[in-house]
C-alpha positions as CSV (number, residue, x, y, z in Angstrom):
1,X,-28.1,-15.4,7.8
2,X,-26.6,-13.1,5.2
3,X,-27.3,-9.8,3.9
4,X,-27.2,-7.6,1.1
5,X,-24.9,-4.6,0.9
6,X,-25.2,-2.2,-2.5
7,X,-22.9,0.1,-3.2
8,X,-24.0,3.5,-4.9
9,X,-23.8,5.1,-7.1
10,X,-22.0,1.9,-8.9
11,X,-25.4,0.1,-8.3
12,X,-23.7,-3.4,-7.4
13,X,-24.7,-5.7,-5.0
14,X,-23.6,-8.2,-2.6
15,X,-23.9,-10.7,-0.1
16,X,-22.5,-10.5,3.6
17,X,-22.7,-12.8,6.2
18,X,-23.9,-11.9,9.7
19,X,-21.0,-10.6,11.9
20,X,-18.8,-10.5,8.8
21,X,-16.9,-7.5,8.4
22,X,-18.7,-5.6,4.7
23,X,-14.8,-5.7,3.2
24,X,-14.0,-9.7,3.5
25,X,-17.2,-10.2,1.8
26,X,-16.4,-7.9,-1.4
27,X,-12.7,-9.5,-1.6
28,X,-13.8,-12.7,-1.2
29,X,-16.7,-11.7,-4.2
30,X,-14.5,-9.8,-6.0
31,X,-16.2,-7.1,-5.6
32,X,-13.3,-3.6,-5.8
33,X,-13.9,-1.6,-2.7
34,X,-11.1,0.6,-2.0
35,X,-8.7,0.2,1.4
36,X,-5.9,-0.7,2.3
37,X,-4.4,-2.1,5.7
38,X,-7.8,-4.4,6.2
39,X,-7.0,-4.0,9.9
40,X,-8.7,-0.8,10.9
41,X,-5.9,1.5,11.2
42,X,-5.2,3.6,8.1
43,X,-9.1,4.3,7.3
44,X,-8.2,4.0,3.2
45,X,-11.9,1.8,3.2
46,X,-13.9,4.8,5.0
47,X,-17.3,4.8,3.5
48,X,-20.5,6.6,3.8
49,X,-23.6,4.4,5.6
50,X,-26.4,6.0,3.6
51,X,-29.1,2.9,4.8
52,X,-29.0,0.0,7.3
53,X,-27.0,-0.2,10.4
54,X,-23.8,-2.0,11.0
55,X,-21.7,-2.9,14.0
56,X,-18.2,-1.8,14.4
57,X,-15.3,-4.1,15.4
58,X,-12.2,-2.3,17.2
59,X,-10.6,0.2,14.9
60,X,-7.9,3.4,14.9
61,X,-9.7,6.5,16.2
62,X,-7.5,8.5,13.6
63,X,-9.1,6.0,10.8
64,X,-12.9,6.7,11.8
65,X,-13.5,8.9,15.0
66,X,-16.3,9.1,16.9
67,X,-17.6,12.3,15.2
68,X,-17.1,11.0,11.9
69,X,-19.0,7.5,12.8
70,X,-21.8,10.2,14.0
71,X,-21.8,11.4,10.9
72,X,-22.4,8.1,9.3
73,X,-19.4,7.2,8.2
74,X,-18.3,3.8,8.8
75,X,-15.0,1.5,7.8
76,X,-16.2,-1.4,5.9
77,X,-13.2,-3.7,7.2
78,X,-14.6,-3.4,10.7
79,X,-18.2,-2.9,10.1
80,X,-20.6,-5.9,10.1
81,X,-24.0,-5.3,9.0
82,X,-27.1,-6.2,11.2
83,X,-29.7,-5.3,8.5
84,X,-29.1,-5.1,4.4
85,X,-27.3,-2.0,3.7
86,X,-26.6,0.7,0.8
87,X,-23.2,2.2,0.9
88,X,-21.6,5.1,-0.9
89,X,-17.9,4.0,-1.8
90,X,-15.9,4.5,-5.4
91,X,-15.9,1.3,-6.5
92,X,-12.2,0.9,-7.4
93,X,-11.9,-1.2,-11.2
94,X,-9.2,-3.6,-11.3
95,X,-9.4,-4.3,-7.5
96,X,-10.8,-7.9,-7.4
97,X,-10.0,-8.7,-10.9
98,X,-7.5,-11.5,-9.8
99,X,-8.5,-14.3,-7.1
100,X,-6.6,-14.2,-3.3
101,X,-4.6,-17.5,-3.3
102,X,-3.1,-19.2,-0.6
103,X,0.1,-20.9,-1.7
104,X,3.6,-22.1,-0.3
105,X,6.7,-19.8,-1.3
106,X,10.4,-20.2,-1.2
107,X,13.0,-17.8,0.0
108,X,15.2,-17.7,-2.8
109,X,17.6,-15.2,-1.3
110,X,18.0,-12.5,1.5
111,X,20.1,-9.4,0.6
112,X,21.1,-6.9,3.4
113,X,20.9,-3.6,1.8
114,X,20.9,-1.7,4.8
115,X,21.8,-2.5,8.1
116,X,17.6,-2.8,8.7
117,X,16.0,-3.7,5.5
118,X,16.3,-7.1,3.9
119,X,15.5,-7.8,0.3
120,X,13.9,-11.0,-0.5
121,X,13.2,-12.6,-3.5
122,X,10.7,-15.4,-3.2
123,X,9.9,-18.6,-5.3
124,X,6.7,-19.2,-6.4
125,X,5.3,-22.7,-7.3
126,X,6.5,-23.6,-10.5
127,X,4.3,-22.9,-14.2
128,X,2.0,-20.8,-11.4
129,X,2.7,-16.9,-11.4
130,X,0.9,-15.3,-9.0
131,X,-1.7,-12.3,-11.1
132,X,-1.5,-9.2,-8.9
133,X,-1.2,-5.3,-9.8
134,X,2.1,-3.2,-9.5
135,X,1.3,-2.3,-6.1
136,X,-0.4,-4.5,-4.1
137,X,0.5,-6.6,-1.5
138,X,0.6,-10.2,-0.3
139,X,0.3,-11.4,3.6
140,X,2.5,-14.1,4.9
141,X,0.6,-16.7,7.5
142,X,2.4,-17.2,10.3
143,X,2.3,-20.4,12.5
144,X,-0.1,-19.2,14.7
145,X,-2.1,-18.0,12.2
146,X,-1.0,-14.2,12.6
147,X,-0.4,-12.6,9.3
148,X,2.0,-10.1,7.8
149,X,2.0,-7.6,4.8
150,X,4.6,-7.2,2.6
151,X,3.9,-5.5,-0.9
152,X,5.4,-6.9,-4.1
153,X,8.5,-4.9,-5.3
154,X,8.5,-6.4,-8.8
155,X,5.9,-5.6,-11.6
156,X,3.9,-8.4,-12.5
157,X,5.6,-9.2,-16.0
158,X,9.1,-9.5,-14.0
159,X,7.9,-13.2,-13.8
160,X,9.7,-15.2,-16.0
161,X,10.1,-19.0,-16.1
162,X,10.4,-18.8,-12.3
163,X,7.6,-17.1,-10.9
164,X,8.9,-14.7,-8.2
165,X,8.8,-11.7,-5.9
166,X,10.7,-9.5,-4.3
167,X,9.5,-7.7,-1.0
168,X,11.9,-4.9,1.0
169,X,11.5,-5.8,4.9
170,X,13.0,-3.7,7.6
171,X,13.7,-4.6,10.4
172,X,11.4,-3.8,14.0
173,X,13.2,-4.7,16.4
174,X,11.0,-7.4,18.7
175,X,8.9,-7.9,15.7
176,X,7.6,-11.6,15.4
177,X,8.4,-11.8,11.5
178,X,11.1,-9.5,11.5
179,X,13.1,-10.8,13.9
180,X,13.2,-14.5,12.2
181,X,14.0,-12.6,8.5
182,X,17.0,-11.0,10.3
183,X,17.7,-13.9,12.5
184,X,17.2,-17.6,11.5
185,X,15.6,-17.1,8.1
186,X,17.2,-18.7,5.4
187,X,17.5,-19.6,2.2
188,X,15.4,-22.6,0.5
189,X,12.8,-21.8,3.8
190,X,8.9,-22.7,3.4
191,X,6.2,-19.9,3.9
192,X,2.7,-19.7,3.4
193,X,1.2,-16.4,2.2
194,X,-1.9,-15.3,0.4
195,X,-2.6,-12.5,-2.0
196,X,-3.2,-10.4,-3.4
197,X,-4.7,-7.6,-1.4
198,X,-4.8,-3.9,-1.7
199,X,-6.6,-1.4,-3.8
200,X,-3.2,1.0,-4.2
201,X,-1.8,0.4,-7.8
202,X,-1.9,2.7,-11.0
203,X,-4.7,4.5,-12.6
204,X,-4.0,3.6,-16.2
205,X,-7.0,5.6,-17.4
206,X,-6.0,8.6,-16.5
207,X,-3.7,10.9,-18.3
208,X,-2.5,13.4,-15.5
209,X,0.9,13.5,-14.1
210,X,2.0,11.2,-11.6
211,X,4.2,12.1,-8.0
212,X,5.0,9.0,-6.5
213,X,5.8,9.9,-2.8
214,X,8.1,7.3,-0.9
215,X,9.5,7.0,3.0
216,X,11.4,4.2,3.8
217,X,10.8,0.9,2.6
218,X,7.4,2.4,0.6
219,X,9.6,2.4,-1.8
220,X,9.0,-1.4,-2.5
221,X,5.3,-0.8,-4.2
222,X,6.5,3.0,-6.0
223,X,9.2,0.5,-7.6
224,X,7.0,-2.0,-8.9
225,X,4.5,1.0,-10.1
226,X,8.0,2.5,-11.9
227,X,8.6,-0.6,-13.7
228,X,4.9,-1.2,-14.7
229,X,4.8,2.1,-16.4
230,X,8.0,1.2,-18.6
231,X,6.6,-1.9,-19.4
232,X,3.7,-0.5,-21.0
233,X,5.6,2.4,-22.5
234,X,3.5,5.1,-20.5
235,X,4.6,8.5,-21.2
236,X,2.6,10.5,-18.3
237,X,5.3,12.4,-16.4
238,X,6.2,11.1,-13.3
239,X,8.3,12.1,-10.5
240,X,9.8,10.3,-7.6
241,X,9.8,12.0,-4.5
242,X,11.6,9.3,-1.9
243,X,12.4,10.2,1.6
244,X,14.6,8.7,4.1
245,X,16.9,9.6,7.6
246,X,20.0,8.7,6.4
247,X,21.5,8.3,3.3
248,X,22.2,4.7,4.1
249,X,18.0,4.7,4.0
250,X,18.1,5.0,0.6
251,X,18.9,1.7,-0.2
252,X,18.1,1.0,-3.9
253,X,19.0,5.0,-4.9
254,X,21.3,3.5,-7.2
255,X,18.4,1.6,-9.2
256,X,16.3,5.1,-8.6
257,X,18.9,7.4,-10.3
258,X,19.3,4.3,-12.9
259,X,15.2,4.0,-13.8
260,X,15.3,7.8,-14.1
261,X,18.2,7.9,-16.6
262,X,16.4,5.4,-18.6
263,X,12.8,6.8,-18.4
264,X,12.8,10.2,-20.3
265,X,9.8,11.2,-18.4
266,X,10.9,10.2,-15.0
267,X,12.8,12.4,-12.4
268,X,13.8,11.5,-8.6
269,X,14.2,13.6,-5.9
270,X,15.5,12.2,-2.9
271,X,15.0,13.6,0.4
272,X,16.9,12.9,3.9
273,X,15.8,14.2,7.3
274,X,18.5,13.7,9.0
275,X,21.7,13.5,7.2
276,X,25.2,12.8,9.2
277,X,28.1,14.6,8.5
278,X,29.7,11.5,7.2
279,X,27.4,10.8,4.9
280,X,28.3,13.9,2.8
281,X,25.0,15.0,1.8
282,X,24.3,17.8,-0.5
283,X,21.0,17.3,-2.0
284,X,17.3,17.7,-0.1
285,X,16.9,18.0,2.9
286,X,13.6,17.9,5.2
287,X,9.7,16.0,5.0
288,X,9.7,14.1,1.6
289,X,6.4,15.8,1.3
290,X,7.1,19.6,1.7
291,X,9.5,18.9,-1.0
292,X,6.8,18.1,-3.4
293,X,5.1,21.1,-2.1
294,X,8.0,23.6,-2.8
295,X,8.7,22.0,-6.2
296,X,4.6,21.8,-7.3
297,X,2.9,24.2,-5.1
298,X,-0.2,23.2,-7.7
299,X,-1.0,20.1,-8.1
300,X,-5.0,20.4,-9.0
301,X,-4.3,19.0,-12.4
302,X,-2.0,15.9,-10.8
303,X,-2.6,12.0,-9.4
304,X,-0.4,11.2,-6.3
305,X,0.8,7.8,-5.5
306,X,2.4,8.4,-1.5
307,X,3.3,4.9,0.4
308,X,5.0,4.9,4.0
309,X,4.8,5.7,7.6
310,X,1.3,6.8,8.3
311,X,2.4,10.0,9.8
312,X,4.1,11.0,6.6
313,X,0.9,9.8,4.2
314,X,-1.6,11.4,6.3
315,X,0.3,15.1,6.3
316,X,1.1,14.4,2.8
317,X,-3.0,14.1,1.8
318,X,-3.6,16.8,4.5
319,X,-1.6,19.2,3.1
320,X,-1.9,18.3,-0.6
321,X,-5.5,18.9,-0.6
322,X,-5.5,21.8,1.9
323,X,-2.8,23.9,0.2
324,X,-1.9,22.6,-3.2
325,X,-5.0,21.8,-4.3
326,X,-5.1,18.0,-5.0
327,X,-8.6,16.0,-5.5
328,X,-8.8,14.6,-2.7
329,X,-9.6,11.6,-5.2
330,X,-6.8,11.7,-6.8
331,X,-4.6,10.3,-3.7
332,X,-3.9,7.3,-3.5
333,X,-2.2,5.7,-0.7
334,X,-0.7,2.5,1.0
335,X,0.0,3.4,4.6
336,X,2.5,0.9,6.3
337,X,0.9,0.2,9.6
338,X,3.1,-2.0,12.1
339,X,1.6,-4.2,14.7
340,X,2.5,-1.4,16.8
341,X,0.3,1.1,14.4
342,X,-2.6,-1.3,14.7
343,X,-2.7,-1.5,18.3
344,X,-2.5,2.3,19.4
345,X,-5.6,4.5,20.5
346,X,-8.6,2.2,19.4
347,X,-12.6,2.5,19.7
């Protein structure tokens, strides 16, 4: 038995299956709802339930609370729908322009560019590129089917002759995938993933400036954004707020301070919370996001672009709608949720 889900006020329409979740049906349609995690922890797919009545698998209370599911508000990767539904959600353009593929990958090399984050660049099949946007993400399948998410580094065009991409994996210690990368991974190894995913990548239509807001290895989809924008020769100013513990965190801020020397409409800022004596540091210090606040206490006219922890994406929207005056459309966000993450306070 299926049912029909329309989303307003874009007016189109699909068909979900009974006890299947309202997101896997629009990706698997092509249909571009936004979100982000698919897992019901970073709430990027909340939606507004204007008619029908859905069922809601186990999800994050800090994505969709009890109050807010009162108020009819629901999270379309969790919620199935028991009768046909209309839904109000910004339909996101671009989203489910290119088909999720499954297909076998080869680790072409691991680099160790910080004592807990791994670069790896991985072969594609041959004549094959994979067709994603700078920003989104792919999910390896494990062996026992468990799956995880690792955005693409590199812009699309970076695929030459050998399709490739790069991901930036740090390391969680006891992690199931992480472990092996740091462990027993190596070169010439067989994966399975599938991709791509995600609804975080530019907004080419718009002309406003761009902050794109980094902690950690969030850097891995701002990097891919920073080379699709001098790809395509786009002149919007941008700035680079990255943010890290150490300075040893900051493990491509050579290729940062490089992009920004080449891109007369770039700038990077980057930001450590904790530096060590040792490692000499005389720049910013602080949360990566009350650096952007001190530097552009206004940023009504501006499109943010903030990828990381969750704790650091959620006060960065927070606080750049509250205080600085952001759309709260104009955020646009990846939140790197660990297993860990997905399996905290649940409903």
């Amino acid at each position: 038995m299926s049912f029909t889900v329309t989303v307003q006020p874009s007016g189109r329409s699909f068909s979900v299956e009974r006890d299947e979740p309202v997101l896997v049906a629009a990706i698997r349609q092509g249909i571009g709802l936004p979100y982000g995690c698919k897992d019901g922890a970073c709430g990027s797919c909340k939606s507004r339930l204007l008619e029908g009545r859905v069922i809601h698998g186990t999800h994050q209370l800090k994505a969709l609370s009890p109050a807010e599911e009162d108020a009819g508000l629901i999270l379309t990767c969790r919620a199935a729908p028991q009768t046909d539904l209309v839904i109000e959600a910004r339909t996101v353009p671009g989203a489910g322009e290119f088909p999720v593929r499954k297909m076998p990958t080869r680790v072409m090399s691991i680099d160790k560019v910080a004592p807990d984050v791994a670069v790896l660049q991985m072969q594609l099949p041959a004549n094959d590129p994979l067709k994603y946007h700078a920003g989104q993400y792919v999910e390896f399948i494990l062996r026992d089917g468990a799956r995880r998410s690792y955005s693409m580094a590199n812009a699309p065009h970076t695929q030459t002759d050998k399709p490739s991409i790069e991901l930036h994996v740090r390391h969680m210690p006891g992690g199931k995938f992480t472990d092996h990368v740091f462990g027993a991974m190596k070169e010439k190894d067989i994966l399975r993933l599938e991709g791509p995913f995600g609804s975080f990548f530019l907004r080419e239509d718009s002309d406003r400036p761009i902050v794109l807001l980094a902690s950690g290895t969030g850097f891995a989809p701002i990097k891919a954004i920073i080379e699709q924008l001098e790809f395509k020769g786009i002149t919007r100013p941008a700035v680079l707020y990255w943010g890290a513990r150490r300075r040893a965190d900051l493990y491509l801020n050579d290729w940062a301070e490089r992009a920004a020397q080449r891109l007369p409409n770039l700038r990077y800022v980057p930001v450590l919370s904790e530096p060590a004596p040792e490692d000499g540091w005389a720049g910013r210090t602080g949360f990566v996001h009350r650096a952007v606040m001190e530097d552009l206490p206004d940023l009504s006219g501006h499109q943010v672009y903030a990828c990381g922890v969750p704790i650091m994406v959620e006060s960065a929207k927070r606080d750049f709608v509250a205080q600085c005056g952001l759309p709260e459309d104009e955020f646009y966000a990846d939140s790197f949720t660990s297993e860990a993450d997905k399996h905290g306070a649940t409903a």
